[in-house]
ZAVEX-459924 format. One record per residue (C-alpha): x, y, z negated; residue in three letters. Coordinates in steps of 0.5 Angstrom, whole numbers, plus 500, padded with zeros to 3 digits. Layout:
<loses>
{px X	py Y	pz Z	residu Ala}
...
</loses>
This chain:
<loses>
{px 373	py 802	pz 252	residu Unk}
{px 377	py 797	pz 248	residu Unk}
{px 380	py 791	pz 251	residu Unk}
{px 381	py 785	pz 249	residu Unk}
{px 388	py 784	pz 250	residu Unk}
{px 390	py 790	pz 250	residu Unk}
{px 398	py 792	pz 252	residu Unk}
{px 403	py 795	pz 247	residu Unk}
{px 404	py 802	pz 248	residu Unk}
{px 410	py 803	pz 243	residu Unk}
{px 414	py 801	pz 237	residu Unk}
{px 415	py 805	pz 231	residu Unk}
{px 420	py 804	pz 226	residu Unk}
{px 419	py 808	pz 219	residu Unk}
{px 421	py 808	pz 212	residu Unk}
{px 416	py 807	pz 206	residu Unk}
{px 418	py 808	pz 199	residu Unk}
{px 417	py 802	pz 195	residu Unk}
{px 418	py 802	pz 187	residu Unk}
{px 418	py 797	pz 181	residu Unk}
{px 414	py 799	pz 174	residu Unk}
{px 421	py 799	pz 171	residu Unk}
{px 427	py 797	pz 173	residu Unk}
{px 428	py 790	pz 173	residu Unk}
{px 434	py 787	pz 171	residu Unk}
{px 440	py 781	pz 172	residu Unk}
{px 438	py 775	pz 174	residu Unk}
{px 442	py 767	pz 173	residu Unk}
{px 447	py 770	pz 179	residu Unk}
{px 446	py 777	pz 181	residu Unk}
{px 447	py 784	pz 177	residu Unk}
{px 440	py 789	pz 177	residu Unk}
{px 435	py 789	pz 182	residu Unk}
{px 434	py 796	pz 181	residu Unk}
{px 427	py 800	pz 181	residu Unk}
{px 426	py 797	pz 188	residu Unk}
{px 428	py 797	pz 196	residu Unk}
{px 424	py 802	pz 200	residu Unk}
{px 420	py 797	pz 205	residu Unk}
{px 421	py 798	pz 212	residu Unk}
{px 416	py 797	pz 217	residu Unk}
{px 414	py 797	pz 224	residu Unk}
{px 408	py 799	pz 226	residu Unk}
{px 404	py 797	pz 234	residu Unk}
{px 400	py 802	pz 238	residu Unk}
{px 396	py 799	pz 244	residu Unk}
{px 394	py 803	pz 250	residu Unk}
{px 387	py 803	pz 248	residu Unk}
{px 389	py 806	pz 241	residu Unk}
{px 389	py 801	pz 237	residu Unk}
{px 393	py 800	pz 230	residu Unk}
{px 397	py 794	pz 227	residu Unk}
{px 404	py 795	pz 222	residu Unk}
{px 408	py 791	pz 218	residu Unk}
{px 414	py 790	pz 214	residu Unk}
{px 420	py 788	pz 218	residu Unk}
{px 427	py 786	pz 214	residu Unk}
{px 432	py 785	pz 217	residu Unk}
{px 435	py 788	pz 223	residu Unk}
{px 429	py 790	pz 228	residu Unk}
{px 430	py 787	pz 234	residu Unk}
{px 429	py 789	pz 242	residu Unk}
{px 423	py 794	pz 242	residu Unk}
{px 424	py 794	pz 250	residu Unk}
{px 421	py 787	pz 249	residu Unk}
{px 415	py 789	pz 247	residu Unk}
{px 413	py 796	pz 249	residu Unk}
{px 408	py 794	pz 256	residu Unk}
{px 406	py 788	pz 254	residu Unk}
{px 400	py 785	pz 253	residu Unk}
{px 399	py 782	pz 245	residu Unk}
{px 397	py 774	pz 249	residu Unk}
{px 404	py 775	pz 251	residu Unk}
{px 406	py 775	pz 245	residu Unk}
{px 402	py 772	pz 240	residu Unk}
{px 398	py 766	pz 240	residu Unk}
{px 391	py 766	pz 235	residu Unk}
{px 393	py 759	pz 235	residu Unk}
{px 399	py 759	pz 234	residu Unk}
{px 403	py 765	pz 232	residu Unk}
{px 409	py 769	pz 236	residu Unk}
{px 410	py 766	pz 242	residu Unk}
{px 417	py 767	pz 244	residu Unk}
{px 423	py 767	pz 237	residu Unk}
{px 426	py 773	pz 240	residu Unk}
{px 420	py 777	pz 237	residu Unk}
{px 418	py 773	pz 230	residu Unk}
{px 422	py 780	pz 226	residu Unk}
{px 415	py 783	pz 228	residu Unk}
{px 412	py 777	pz 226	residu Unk}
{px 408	py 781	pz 221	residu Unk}
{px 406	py 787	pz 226	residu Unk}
{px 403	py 783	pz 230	residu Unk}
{px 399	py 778	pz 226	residu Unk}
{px 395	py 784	pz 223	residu Unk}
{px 395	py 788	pz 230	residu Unk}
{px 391	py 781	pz 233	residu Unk}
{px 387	py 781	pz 227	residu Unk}
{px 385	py 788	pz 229	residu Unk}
{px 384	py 787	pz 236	residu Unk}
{px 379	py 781	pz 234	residu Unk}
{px 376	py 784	pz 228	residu Unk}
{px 378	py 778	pz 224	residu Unk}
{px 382	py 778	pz 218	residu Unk}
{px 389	py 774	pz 218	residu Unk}
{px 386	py 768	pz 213	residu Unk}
{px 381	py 768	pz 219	residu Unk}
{px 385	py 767	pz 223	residu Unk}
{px 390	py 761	pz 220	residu Unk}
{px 384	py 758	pz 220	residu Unk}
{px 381	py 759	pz 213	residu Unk}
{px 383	py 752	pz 210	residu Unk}
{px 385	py 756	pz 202	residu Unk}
{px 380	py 761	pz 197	residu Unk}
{px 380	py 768	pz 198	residu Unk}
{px 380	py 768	pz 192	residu Unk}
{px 388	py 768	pz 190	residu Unk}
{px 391	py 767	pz 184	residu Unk}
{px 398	py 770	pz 183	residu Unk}
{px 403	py 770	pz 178	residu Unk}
{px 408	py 776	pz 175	residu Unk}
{px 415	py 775	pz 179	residu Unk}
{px 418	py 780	pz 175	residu Unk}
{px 420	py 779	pz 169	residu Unk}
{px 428	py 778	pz 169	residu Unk}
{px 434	py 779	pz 164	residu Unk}
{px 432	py 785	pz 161	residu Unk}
{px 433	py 783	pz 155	residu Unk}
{px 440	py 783	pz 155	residu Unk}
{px 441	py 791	pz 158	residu Unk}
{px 443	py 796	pz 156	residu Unk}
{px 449	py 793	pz 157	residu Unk}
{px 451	py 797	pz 150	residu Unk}
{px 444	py 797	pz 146	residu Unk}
{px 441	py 790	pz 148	residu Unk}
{px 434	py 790	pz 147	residu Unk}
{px 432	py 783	pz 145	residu Unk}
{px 427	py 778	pz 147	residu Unk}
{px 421	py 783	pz 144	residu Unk}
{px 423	py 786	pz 150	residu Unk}
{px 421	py 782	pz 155	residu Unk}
{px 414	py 780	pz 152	residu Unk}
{px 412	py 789	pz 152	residu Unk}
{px 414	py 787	pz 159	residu Unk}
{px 409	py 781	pz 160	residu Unk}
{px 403	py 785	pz 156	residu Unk}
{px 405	py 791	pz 161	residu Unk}
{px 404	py 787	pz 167	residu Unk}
{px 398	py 784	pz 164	residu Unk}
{px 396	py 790	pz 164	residu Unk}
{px 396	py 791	pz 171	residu Unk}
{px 392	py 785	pz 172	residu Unk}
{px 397	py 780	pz 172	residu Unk}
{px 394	py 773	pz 167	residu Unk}
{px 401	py 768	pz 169	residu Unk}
{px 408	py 769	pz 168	residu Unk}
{px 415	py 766	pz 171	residu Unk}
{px 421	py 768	pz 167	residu Unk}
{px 429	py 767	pz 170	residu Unk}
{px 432	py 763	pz 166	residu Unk}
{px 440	py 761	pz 166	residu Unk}
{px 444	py 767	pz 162	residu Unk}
{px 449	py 762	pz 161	residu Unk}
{px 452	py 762	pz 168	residu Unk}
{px 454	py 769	pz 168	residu Unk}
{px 452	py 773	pz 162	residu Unk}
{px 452	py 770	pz 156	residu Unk}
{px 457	py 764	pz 153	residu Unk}
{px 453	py 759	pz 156	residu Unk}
{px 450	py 756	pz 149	residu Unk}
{px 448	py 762	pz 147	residu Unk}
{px 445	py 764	pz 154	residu Unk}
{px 441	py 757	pz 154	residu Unk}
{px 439	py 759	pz 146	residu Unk}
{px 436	py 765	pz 150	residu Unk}
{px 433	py 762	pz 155	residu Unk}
{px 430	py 758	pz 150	residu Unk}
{px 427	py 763	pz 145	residu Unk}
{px 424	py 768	pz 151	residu Unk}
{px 421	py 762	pz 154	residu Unk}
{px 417	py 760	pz 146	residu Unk}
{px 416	py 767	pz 145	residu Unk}
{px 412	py 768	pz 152	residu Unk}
{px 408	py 762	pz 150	residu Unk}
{px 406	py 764	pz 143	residu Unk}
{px 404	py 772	pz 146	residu Unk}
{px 401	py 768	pz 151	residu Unk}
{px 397	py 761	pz 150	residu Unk}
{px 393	py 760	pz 155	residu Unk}
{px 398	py 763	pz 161	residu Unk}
{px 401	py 759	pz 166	residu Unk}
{px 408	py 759	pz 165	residu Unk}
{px 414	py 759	pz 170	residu Unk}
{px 421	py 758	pz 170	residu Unk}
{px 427	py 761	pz 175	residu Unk}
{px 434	py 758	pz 174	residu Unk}
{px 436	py 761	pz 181	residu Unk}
{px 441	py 755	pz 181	residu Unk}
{px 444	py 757	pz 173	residu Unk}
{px 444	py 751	pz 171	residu Unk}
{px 446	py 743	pz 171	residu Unk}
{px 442	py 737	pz 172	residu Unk}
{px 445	py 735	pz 163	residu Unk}
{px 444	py 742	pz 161	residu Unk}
{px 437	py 744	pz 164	residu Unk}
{px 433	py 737	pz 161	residu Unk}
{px 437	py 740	pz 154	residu Unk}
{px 433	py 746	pz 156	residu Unk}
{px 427	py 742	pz 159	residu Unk}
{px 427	py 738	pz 152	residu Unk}
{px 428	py 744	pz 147	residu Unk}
{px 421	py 747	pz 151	residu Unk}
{px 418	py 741	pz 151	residu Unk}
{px 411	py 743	pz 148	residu Unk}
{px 411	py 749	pz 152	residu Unk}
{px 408	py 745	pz 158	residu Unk}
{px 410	py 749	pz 163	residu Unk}
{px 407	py 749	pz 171	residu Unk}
{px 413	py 748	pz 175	residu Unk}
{px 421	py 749	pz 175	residu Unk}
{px 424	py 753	pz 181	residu Unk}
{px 431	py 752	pz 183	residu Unk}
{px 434	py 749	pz 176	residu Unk}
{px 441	py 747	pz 179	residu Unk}
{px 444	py 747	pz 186	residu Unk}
{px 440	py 743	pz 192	residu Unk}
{px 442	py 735	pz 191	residu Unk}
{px 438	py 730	pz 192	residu Unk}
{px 440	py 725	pz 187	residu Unk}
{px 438	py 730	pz 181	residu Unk}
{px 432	py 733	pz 184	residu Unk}
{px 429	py 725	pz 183	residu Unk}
{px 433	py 724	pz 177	residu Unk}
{px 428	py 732	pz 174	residu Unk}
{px 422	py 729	pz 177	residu Unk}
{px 423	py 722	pz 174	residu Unk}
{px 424	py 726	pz 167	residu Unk}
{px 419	py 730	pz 167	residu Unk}
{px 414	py 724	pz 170	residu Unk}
{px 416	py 721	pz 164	residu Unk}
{px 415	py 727	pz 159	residu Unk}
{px 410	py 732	pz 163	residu Unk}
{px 408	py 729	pz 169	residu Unk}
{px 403	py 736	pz 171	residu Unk}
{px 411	py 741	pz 171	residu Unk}
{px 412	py 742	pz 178	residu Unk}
{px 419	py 742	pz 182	residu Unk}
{px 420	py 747	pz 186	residu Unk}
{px 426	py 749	pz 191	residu Unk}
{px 427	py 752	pz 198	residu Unk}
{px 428	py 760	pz 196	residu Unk}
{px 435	py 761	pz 196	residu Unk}
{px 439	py 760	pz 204	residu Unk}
{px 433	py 754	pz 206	residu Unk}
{px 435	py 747	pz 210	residu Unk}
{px 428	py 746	pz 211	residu Unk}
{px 430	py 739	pz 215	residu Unk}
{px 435	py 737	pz 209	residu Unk}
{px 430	py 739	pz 204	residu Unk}
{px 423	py 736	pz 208	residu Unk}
{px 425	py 729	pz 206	residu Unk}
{px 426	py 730	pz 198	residu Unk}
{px 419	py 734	pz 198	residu Unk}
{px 417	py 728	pz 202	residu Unk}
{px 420	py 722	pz 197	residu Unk}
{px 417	py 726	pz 192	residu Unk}
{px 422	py 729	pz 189	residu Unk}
{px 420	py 736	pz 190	residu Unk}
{px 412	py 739	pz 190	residu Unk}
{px 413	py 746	pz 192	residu Unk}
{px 417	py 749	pz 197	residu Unk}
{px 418	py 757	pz 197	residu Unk}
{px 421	py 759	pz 204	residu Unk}
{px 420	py 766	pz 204	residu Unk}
{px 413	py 769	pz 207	residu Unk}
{px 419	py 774	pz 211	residu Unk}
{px 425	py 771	pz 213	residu Unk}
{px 422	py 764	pz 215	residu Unk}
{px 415	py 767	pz 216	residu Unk}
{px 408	py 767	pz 219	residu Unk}
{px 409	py 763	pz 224	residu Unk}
{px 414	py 758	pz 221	residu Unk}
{px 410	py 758	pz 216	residu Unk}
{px 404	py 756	pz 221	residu Unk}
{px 407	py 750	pz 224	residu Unk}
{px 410	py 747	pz 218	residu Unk}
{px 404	py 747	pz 213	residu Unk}
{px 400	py 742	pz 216	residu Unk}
{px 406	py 737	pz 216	residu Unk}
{px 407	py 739	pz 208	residu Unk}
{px 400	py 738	pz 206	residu Unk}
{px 399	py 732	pz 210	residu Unk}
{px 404	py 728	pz 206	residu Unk}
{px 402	py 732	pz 199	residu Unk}
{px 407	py 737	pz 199	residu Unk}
{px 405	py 744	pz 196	residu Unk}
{px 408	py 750	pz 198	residu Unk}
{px 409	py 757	pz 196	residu Unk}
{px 412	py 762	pz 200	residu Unk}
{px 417	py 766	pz 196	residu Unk}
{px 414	py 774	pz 196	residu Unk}
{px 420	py 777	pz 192	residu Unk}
{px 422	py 784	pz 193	residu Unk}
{px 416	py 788	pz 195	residu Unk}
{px 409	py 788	pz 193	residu Unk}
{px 407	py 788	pz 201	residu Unk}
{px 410	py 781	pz 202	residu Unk}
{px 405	py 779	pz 196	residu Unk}
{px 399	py 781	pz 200	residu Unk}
{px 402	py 777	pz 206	residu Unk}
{px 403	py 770	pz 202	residu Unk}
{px 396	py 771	pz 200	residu Unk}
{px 392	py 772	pz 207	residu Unk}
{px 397	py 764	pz 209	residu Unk}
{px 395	py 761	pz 202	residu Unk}
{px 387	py 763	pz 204	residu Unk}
{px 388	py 761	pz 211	residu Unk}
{px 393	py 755	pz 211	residu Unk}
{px 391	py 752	pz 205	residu Unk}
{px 396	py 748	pz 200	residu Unk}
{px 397	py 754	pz 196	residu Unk}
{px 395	py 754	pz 188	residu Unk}
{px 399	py 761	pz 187	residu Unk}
{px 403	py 766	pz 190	residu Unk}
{px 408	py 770	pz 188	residu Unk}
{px 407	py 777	pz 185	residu Unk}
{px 411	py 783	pz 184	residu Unk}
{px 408	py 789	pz 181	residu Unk}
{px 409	py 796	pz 184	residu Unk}
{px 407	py 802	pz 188	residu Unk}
{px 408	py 803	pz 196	residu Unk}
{px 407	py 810	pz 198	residu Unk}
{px 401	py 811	pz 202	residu Unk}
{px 398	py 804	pz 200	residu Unk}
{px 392	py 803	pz 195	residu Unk}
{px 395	py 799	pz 189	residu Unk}
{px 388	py 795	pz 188	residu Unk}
{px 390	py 792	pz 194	residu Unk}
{px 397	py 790	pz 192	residu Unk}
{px 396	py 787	pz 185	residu Unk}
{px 391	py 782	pz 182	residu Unk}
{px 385	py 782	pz 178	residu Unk}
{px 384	py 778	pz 173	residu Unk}
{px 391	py 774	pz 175	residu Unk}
{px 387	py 774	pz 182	residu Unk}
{px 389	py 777	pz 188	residu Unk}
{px 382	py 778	pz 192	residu Unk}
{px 382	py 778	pz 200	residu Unk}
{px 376	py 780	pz 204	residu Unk}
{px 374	py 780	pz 211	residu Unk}
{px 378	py 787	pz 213	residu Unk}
{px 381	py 786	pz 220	residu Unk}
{px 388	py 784	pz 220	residu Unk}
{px 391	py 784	pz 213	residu Unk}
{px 386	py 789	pz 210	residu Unk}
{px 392	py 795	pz 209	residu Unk}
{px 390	py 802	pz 212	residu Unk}
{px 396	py 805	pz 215	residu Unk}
{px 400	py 809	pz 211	residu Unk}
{px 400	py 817	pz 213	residu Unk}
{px 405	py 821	pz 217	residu Unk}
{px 406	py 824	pz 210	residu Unk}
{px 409	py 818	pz 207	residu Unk}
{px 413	py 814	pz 213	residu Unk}
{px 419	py 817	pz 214	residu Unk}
{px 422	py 816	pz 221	residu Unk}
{px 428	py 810	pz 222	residu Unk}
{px 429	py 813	pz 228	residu Unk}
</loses>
């Protein structure tokens, strides 16, 4: 007989290989990004058998905390985990309530959003610029489009910003703009992104913006260093010369509080906390506070492709979500149908939980 508010009978810390189509390059700040970090998981047993897991990142908490306990205790259907010191099971513990009421987590966070997700490709970085002795070129970068179309991806956000550390700074805006032009003429009917992750300065990113003008891009993220005059001087820029290009910011080392007025004062449309480090329930109890003052959001899902799946069950359950960050690749044990979109939509169904079948023993490799 199963309880409808069963206790944790224990806590599992295990390894699961993660792995990038290829290996991803630099960025306008950081060197490679390799073929992809393993994920870390956590995965919840409860005394009746029952199974709910997640991604954990960063260091794992107190497991003493949660072993004997019952799911009330710490997690509210209304309004996520209860108690701070348990948020790093975050995850774990909005898919095991899922399963306990046999419910997905969309469902859960109310169902304000479709479950039909779209999801653009997260993945395309400076590779054009590796190997270091052999450069590839922009033609790299438009393979690595048609491969992830390929995957079922239709949307593109490109980094941008080689000239901050790469490339002489003309030369490295000249790329940008020329990998941003060749994207659109492969693909004119995608949505186009651009990430400066901070590479530029307000003067130097309207050159670019100006220079890419008839591209018509969906939004820029993280053009130059936080600050409140420059992010209102872009959006009266582009209110001006493409009024439809969003702005969006709060990915890298968030100050929510500092960053909820300039959203607010029009200024930024997208926020991008990330669906992990800020989380579910953070997530929860900011959403309707954004979407109540016209404030899109969009959590950052970079890094794993099971973070993508958790960013699409919070667009389909809070709402106020247009697209969700994509990052194409396999976790070992995990169906990839699953994982990757269809036709640049990510399909969500009434699985409980966030519809991921456990891994097997073969493939989690025990922490400890």
């Amino acid at each position: 007989m199963t309880s409808a508010d069963p206790r944790i009978a224990s806590v599992r810390l295990a390894r699961l290989e993660t792995r990038y189509p290829r290996t991803v390059g630099r960025n306008a700040r950081l060197g490679s990004h390799g073929d992809g970090p393993d994920s870390d998981v956590a995965v919840l047993v409860t005394d009746d058998g029952r199974t709910g897991w997640g991604l954990v990142e960063g260091p794992a908490g107190d497991v003493t905390r949660v072993e004997g306990r019952r799911l009330s205790e710490l997690v509210d259907p209304a309004v996520g985990v209860l108690d701070p010191a348990d948020r790093w099971l975050d995850v774990a513990l909005h898919d095991l309530l899922g399963v306990v009421h046999d419910a997905p987590v969309h469902a859960l966070l109310g169902g304000l959003g479709t479950r039909d997700v779209p999801v653009y490709d997260g993945a395309l970085y400076f590779d054009d610029l590796d190997p270091q002795g052999s450069p590839r070129g922009v033609d790299v970068v438009l393979e690595e489009c048609r491969a992830d179309a390929g995957l079922g991806f239709r949307d593109f956000k490109l980094k941008i910003g080689r000239g901050n550390r790469w490339m002489d700074r003309a030369a490295g805006d000249e790329r940008d703009v020329a990998v941003t032009c060749a994207v659109r003429e492969a693909f004119p009917d995608a949505r186009l992104l651009v990430d400066a992750n901070d590479g530029y300065d307000l003067d130097g990113f309207l050159s670019y913006l100006d220079a890419v003008a008839h591209v018509g891009l969906y939004w820029v993220e993280e053009p130059f260093l936080d600050d409140p005059g420059d992010l209102k001087a872009l959006r009266a820029w582009l209110d001006d010369r493409s009024p439809s290009t969003r702005v969006a910011e709060g990915e890298t080392s968030p100050d929510v509080a500092a960053l909820l007025p300039v959203a607010t004062s029009g200024a930024i449309d997208v926020l991008l906390m990330d669906v992990m480090s800020f989380g579910l329930t953070a997530w929860r109890e900011l959403m309707p506070q954004l979407a109540g003052t016209g404030v899109g959001a969009s959590p950052h899902a970079w890094g794993r492709p099971l973070k993508t799946r958790y960013a699409a069950h919070l667009a389909a359950g809070l709402g106020n979500v247009e697209v969700v960050e994509g990052v194409p690749g396999r976790v070992a044990g995990v169906d990839p149908a699953l994982l990757l979109p269809r036709d640049g939509v990510l399909h969500l169904d009434d699985a409980p939980g966030f519809g991921l079948p456990l891994p097997d023993d073969a493939h989690l490799r025990p922490i400890r």
